[in-house]
DSSP file (Angstrom, degrees, kcal/mol; ACC not computed):
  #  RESIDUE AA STRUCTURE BP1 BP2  ACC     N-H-->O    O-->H-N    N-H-->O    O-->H-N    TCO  KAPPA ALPHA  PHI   PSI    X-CA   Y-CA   Z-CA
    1    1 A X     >        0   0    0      0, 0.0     4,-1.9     0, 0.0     5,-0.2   0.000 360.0 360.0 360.0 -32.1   82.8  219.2  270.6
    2    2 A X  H  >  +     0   0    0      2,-0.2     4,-4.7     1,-0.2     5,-0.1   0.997 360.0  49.8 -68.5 -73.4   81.2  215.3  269.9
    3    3 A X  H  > S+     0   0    0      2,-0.2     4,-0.6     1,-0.2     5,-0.2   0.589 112.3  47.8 -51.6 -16.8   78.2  217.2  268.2
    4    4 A X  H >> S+     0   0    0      2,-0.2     3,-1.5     3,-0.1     4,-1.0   0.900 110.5  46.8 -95.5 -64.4   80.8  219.5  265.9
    5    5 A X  H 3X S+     0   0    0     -4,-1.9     4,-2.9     1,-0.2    -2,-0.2   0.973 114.9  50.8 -61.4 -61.6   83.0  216.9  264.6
    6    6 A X  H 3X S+     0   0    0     -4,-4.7     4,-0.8     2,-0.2    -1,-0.2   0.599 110.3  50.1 -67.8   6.9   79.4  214.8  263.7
    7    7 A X  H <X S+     0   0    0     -3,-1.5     4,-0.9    -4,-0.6     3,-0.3   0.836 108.7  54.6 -57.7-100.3   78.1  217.7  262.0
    8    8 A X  H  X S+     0   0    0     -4,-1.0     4,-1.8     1,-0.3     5,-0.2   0.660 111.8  41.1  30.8 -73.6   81.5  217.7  260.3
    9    9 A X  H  X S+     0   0    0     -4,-2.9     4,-3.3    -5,-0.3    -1,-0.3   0.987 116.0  45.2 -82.7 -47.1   81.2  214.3  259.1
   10   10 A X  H >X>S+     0   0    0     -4,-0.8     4,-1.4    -3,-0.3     3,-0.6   0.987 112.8  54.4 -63.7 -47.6   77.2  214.2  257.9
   11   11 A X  H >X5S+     0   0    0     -4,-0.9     3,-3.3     1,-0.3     4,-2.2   0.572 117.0  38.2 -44.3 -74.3   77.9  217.4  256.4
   12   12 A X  H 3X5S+     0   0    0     -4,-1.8     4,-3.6     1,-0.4    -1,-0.3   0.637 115.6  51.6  30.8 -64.1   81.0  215.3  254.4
   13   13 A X  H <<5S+     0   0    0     -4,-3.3    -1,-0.4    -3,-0.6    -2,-0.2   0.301 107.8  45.2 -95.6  11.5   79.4  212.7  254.1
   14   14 A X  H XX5S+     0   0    0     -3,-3.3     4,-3.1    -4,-1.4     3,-1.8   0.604 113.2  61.7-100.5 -52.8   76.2  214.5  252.4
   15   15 A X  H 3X<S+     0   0    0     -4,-2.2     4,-2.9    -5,-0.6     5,-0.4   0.975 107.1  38.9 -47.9 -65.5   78.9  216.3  250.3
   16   16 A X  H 3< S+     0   0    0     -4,-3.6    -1,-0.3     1,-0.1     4,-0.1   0.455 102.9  61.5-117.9  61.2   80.1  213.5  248.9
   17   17 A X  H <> S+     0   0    0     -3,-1.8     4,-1.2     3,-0.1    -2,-0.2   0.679 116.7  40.8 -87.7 -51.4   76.9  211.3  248.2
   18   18 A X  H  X S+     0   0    0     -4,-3.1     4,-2.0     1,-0.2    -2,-0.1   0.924 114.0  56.6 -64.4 -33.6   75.8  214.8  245.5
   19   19 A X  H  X S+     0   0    0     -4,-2.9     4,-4.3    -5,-0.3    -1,-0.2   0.956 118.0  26.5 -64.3 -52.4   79.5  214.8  244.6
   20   20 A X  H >4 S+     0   0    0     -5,-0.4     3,-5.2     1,-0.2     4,-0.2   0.776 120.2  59.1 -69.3 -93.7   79.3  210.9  243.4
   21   21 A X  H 3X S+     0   0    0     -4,-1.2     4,-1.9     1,-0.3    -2,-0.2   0.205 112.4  43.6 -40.2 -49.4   75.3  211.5  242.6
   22   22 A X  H 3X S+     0   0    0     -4,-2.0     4,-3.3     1,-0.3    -1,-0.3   0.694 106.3  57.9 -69.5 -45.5   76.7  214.3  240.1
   23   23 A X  H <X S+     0   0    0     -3,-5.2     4,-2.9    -4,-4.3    -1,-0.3   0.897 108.3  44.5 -80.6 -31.5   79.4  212.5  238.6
   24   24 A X  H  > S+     0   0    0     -4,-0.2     4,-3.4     2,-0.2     5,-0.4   0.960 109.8  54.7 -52.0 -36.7   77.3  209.8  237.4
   25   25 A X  H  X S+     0   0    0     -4,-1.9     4,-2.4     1,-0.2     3,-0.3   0.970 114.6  44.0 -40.8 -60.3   74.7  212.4  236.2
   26   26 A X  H  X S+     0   0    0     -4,-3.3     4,-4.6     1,-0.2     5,-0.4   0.942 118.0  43.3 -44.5 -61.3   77.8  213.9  234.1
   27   27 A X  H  X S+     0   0    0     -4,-2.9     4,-0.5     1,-0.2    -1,-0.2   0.873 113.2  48.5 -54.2 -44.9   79.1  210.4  233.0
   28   28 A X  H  X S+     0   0    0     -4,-3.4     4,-4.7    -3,-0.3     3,-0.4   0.861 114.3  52.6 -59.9 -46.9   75.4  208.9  232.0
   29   29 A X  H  X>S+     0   0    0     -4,-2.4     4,-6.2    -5,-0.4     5,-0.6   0.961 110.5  44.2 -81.8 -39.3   74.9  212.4  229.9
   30   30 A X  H  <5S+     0   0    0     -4,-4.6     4,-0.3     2,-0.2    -1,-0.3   0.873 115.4  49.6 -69.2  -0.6   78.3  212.2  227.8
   31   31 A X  H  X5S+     0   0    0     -4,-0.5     4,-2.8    -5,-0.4     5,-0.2   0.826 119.4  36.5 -94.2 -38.3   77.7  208.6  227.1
   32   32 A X  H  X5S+     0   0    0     -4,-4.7     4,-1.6     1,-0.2     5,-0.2   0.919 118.2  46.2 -85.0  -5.6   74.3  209.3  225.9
   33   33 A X  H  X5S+     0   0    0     -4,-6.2     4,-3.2    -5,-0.2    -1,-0.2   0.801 115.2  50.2 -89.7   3.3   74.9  212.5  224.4
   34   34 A X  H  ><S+     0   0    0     -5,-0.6     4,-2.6    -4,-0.3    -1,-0.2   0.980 108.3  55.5 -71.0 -50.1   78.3  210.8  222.5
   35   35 A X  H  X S+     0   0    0     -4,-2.8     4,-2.5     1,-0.2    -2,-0.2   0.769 106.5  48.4 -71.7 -24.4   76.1  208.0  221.5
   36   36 A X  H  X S+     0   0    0     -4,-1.6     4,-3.6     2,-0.2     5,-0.4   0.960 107.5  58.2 -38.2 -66.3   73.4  210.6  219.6
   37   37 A X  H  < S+     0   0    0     -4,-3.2     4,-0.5    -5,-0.2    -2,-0.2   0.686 107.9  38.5 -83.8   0.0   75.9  211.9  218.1
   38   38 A X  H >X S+     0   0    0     -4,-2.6     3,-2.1     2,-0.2     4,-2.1   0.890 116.2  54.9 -64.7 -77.0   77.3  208.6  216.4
   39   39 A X  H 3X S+     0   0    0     -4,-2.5     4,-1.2     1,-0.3     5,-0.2   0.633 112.4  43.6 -38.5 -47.1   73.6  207.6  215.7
   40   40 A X  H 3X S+     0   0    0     -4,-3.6     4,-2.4     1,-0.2     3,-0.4   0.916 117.1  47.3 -55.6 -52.8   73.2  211.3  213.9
   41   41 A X  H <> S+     0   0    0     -3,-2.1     4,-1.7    -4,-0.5    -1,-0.2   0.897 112.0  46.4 -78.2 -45.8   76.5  210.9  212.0
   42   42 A X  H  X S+     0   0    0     -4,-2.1     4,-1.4     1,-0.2    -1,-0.2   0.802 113.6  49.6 -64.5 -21.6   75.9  207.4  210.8
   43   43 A X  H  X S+     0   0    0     -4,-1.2     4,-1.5    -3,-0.4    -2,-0.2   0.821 106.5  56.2 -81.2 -39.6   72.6  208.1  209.7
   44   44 A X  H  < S+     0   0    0     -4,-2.4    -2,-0.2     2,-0.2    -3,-0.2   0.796 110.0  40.2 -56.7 -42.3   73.7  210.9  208.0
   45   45 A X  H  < S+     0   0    0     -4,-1.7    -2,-0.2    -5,-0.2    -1,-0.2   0.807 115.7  51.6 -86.1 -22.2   76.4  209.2  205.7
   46   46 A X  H  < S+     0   0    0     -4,-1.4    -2,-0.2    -5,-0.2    -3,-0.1   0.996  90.4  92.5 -61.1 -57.2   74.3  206.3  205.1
   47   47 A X     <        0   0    0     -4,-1.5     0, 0.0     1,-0.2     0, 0.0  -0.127 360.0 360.0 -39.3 114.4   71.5  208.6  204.0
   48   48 A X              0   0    0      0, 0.0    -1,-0.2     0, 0.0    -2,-0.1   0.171 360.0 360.0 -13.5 360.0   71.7  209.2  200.2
């Protein structure tokens, strides 16, 4: 019973370390891909 319930928890507790791991991936890629797409867009109306 010890050994199911601490199976339980790493499994939990693996889940959400990839869960956090993920959401940074996600956050890091809309910040940079937002910030591209200013750089593109400013460069583009400055641009003659």
């Amino acid at each position: 019973m010890k050994r199911n319930g601490t199976l339980i928890g790493l499994g939990s507790g693996l889940f959400w370390g990839l869960d956090t791991v993920l959401l940074g991936i996600a956050t890091s890629s809309a910040l940079f891909l937002t910030t591209l797409a200013g750089i593109i867009t400013f460069n583009y109306n400055v641009s003659p």
